[in-house]
N, C-alpha and C positions, 0 to 999 in steps of 0.2 A: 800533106795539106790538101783539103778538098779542092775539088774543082770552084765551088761556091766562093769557097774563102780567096781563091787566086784572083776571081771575079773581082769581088768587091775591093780587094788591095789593090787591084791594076786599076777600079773604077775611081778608088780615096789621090790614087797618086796623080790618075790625068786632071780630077781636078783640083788636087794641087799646083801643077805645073800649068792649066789652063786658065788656072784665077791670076796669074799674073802676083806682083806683086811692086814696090816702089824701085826705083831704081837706086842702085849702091846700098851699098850696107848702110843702112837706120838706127840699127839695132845696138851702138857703139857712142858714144859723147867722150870731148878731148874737155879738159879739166883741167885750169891753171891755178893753180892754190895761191898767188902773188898776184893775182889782176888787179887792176884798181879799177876798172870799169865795168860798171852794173850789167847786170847780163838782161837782154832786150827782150821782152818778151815775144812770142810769135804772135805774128798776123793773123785777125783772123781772117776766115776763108766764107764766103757766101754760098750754104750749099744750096749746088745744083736744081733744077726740077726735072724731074726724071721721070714724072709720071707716064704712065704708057709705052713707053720706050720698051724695045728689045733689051733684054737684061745684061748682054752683053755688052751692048754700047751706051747704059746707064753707067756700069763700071769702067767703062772709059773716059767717060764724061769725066766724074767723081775724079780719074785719078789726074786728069786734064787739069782740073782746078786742084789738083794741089792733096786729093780727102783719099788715103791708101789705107784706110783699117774700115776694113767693107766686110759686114756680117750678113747673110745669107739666110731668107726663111722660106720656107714656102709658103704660100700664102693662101692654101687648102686646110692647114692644118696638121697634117698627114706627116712633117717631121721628111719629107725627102729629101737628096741632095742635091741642088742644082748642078748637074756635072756638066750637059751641053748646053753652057749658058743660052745659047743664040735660041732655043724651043721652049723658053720662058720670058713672059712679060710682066712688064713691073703693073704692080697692083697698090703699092704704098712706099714709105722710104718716111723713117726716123734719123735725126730731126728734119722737120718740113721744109721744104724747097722755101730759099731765100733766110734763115735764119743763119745768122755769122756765130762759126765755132772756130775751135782752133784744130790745127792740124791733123794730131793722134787723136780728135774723136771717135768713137764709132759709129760709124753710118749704117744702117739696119734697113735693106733692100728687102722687101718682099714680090715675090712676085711668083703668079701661077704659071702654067704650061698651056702652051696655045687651045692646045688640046681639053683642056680643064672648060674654057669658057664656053 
């Protein structure tokens, strides 16, 4: 394996591990086929405003209130990976700050590198 390619695996995994993720496993629903009571819908959640913000503690925010399916763009165009959240700032965020969605939506954080502006 190249050097290159060890790079960017060790760069895909820390921000994996550095994005955080919900707490306890989500990924799993318990299922009574006998309930008699209607199943309640989820709350919706008032997303955050996060403009300007350090990109890191945008997704803290986001996950504070409840919003943990967080999409990642840069907001150059350029297709980079946000890896050290904390050297980018938020420059946008889909849906707009104070619009009520529910839980599992996805919130699409944009934001450039300090160094960008």
């Amino acid at each position: 394996m190249s050097r290159a390619m060890v790079t960017t695996l060790a760069a895909f995994a820390f921000a994996l591990v550095a994005c955080g993720g919900p707490p306890g496993d989500r990924s799993t629903t318990t299922s009574t086929a006998n309930s008699t009571s209607a199943s309640k819908p989820a709350a919706l959640i008032k997303v955050p405003d996060v403009a300007g913000m350090n990109h890191q503690d945008a997704q803290d925010t986001m996950q504070r209130a409840g919003l943990y399916n967080l999409r990642e763009v840069d907001g150059t165009g350029q297709g980079r990976m946000l890896v050290l959240d904390r050297n980018w700032v938020q420059t946008g965020q889909n849906p707009a700050a104070g619009t009520e969605v529910a839980p599992d939506t996805v919130i699409t954080l944009t934001a450039v590198k300090y160094t960008d502006r």
